[in-house]
N, C-alpha and C positions, 0 to 999 in steps of 0.2 A: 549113722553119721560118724563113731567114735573109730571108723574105720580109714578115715580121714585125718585124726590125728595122731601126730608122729612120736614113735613108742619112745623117743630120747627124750619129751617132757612126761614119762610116765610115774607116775609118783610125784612129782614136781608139784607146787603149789606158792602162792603168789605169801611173800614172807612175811612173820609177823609184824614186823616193821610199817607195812602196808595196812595189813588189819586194824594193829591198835592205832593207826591215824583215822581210819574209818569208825570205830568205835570210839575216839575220841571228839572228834565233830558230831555223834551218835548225842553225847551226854553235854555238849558243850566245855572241855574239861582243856584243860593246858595241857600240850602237846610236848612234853619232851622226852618225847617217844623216838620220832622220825628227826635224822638230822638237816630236820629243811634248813635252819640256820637263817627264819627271819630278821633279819639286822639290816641295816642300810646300806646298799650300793655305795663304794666309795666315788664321790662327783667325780672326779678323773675317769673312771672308766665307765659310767655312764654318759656322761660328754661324749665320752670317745665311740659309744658305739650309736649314741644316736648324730652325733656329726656324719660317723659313717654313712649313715641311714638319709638322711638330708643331701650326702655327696651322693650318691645312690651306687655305693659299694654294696651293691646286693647281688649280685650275678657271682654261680661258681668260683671257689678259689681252688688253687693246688690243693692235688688230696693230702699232701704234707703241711697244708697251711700258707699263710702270705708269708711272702719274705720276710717284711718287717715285724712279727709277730716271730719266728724264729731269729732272726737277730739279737733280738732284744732276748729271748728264752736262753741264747748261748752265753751273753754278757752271762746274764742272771745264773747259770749252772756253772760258770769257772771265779763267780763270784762266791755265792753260795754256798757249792755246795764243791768244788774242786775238780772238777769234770769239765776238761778241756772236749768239746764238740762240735764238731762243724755243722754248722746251723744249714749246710746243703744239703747234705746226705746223712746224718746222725740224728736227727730229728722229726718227729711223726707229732703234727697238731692234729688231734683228734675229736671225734664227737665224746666229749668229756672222757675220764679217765677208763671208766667200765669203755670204752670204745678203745682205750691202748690195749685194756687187758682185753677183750676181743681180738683182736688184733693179734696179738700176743701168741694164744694159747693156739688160734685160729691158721699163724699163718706160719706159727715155729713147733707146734706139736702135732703129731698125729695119733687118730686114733687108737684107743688100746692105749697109749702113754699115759704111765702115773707122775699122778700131781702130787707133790705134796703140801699140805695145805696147815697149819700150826693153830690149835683150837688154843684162844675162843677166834674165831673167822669172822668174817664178814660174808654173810650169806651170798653177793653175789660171786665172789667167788668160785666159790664151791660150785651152783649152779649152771654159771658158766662154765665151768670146764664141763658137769654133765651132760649138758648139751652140746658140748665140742667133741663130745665121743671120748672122754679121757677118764684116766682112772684115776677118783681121788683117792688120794691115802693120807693118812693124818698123826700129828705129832702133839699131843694134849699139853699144854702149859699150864699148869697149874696155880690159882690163886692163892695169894696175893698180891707176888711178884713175880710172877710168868715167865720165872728164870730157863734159859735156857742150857740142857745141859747137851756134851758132844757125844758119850754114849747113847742119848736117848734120841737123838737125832742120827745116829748110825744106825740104830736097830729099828728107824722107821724107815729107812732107805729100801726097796725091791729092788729085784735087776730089770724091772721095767720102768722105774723113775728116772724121769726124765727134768721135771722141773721142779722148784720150790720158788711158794711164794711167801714174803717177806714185807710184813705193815707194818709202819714204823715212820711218825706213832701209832700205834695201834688203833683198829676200830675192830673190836668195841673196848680196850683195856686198859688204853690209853699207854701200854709198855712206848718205852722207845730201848731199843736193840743197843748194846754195849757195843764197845769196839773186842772185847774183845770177845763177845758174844755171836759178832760178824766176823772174825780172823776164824770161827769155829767153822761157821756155815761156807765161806769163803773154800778154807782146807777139804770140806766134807765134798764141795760141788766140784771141783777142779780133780781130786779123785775118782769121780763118779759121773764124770763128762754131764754135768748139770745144770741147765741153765737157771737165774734165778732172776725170778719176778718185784721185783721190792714194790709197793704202794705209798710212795709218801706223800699224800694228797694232803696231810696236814702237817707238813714241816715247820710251816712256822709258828704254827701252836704248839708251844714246851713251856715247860714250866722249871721255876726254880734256877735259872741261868744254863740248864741242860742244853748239852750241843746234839743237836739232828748230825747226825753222819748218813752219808749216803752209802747202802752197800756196795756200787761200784766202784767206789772208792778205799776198799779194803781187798787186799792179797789178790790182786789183780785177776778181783773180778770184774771187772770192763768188759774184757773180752766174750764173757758168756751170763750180759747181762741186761737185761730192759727195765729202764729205771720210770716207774710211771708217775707223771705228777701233774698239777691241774692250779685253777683261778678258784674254782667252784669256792672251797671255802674261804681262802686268802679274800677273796673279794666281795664274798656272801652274794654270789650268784649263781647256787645250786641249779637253779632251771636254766641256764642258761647253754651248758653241756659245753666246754671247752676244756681238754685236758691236754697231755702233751705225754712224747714217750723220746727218751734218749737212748739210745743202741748203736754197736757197733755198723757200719754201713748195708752189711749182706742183711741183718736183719733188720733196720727200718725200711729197706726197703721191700723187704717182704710184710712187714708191717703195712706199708704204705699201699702195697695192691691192695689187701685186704679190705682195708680201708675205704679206699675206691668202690671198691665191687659193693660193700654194706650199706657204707654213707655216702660214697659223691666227696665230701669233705663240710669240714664244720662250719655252722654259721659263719657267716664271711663278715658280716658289719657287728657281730661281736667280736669277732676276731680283732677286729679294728681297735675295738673297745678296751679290751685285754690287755693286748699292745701299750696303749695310752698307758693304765694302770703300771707298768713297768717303770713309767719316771717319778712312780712317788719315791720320796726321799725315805732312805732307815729307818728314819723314825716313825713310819705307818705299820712296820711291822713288829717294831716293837712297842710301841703303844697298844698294838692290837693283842700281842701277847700279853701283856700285862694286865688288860681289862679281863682276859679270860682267866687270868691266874684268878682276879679278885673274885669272880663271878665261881670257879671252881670250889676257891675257899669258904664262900658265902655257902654256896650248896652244899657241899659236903658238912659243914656244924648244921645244916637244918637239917639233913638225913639223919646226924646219930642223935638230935633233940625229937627227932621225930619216933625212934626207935628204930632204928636202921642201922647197918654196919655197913659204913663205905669203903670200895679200894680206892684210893687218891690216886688220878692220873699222876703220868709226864708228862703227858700230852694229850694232841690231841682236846676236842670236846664232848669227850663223854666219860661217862661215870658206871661203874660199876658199885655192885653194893650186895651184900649179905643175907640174904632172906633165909638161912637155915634156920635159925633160931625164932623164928615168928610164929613156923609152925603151921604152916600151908603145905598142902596137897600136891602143889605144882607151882612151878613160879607163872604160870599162865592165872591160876588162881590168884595169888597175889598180884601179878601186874591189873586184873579186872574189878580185883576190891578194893586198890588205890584210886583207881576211876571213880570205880561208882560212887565209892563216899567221901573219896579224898577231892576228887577232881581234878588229877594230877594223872597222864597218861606214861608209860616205860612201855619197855619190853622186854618179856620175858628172856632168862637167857639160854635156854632151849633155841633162841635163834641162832646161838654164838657156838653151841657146843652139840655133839650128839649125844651124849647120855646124860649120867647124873648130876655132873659139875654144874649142867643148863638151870638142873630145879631150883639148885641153889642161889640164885643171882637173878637181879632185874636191873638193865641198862637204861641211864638218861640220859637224855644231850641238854647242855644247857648254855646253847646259842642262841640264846634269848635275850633283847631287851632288858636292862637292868629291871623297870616296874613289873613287866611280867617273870620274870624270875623272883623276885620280891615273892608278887602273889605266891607262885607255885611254892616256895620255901615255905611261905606261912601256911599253906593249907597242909603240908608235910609234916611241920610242927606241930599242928594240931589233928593228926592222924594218928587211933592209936588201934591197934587189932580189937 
């Protein structure tokens, strides 16, 4: 029967990500592994999609999304983030974000094309593009501060790269990208006819009064850019899958077949929901940013009481952290002895990098409940090799 399966998932395997969530329901143990981002639905947009659901906005939307859900998305990007967009033709609502970057690599690259992908990555990433027939190639960022420099992003360029993608804030590093870290990337791709991918599904988790910049909004790369961004964590509705992508016209709307042809188009009475979410006032996003700041600062003093060396986000909700010094075998080793005795689940960062920088490092997300985050801090505290 393995003649039936198709040789683009070969080697492929379902990421650790995945795993240590299975192995942590295994042992009973705190999950700040996987960035589910158990938190509460903000009532605005839970209202909003079950009114939906009561109004029986259930049938097919536009594979681009409801009007009103891109209206309100275009206010939000010339507000935000300074990205003037026609919310008719410049906009793709999508089945969450992983469905823009489908979308993306799907309906603007071809086969044989290299990706360039900036470790530490975010697994789907990478995957995706394998599965898209493309070729990755990679740019190592080093910890840290996962600075970037412009020789070493020259000399990861082929003459088959075609794109680069760009997370920010980062998953899993939590970097967010300078400006003029972007004016580098920006000069590099405009040279090298390159389109570039940016992720900022967590903008407005920053820390420290840090500004999100958007890269299409640097050295005018608009033109050869697909900006992807999402509710998922803004609204702590991971499962709910609504994400969103801005681009010049030719390319959403080659976005937007693709789109068609995979998903039809995204839930339609969360769409609705989403929407709603768009009139909370300023101050939900930043109240939300500053609960994470605390929650960051809190975890991070129980990692280095714990015995731990953390890198301190910008952003984003997750953590990096140190494990050379502990003296483990693998960081798969160390993330399964946190568990079983700690009761505290990560992940290894062999998921974020391909070779040795991975052994060294294990990632948590800590979008958790102040009480459980509590627990998980103290069981950390009282973990010692």
């Amino acid at each position: 029967m393995s003649s039936f399966i198709s040789q683009k998932i070969q080697g492929l395997a379902q990421s650790d990500i995945r795993r240590m969530t299975r192995e942590c329901n295994r042992v009973g143990g705190i999950n700040m592994g996987q960035g589910i981002c158990d938190l509460p639905t903000p009532p605005l947009v839970r209202d909003g999609a079950i009114q939906a659901i009561l109004d029986r906005k259930s049938i097919y939307s536009y594979s681009e999304g409801i009007p009103e859900l891109r209206d309100a998305i275009a206010t939000k990007l010339k507000r935000d983030n300074g990205i003037d967009a026609d919310p008719g033709s410049e906009i793709v609502v999508t089945t969450g974000s992983a469905g823009s970057f489908t979308c993306a690599i799907t309906g603007l690259l071809n086969p044989g094309d290299g990706i360039l992908i900036m470790e530490p990555y975010y697994g789907y990433h990478l995957n995706a593009a394998v599965v898209a027939g493309l070729e990755p190639q990679f740019l190592t960022l080093r910890p840290p501060d996962f600075q970037l420099y412009e020789d070493e992003l020259r000399a990861s360029i082929k003459p088959n790269t075609r794109a680069m993608v760009v997370c920010t804030p980062s998953n899993p590093s939590g970097k967010m990208f300078s400006r003029e870290e972007l004016e580098i990337i920006a000069k590099v791709a405009h040279e090298n006819d390159i389109l570039v991918i940016s992720d900022e599904i967590y903008e407005y988790i920053r820390y420290d009064d840090r500004e999100h910049i958007s890269p299409a909004t640097v050295g005018g790369l608009f033109e050869r850019s697909v900006s992807i961004m999402g509710l998922s964590k803004t609204f702590s509705i991971t499962g709910w899958r609504i994400g969103y992508s801005v681009a010049p016209k030719e390319l959403a709307a080659a976005m937007t077949l693709i789109h068609d042809l995979y998903y039809i188009c995204a839930p339609t009475p969360l769409q609705h929901g989403v929407a709603a979410g768009f009139d909370a006032p300023p101050s939900f996003v930043e109240d939300m940013a500053a609960d994470y700041q605390r929650k960051r600062d809190l975890f991070a003093a129980a990692l280095r009481e714990g015995g731990f060396d953390p890198i301190v986000p910008q952003g984003s909700y997750y953590m990096l952290t140190n494990i050379e010094h502990l003296g483990y075998g693998s960081a798969r080793e160390a993330a399964m002895d946190l568990l079983e005795r700690g009761g505290v689940a990560s992940i290894p960062g062999t998921a974020f990098y391909r070779g040795e920088t991975g052994e060294k490092l294990l990632r948590f997300c800590y979008a958790k409940e102040l009480h459980v985050l509590e627990e998980a801090c103290q069981r950390i505290r009282n973990f010692r090799r």
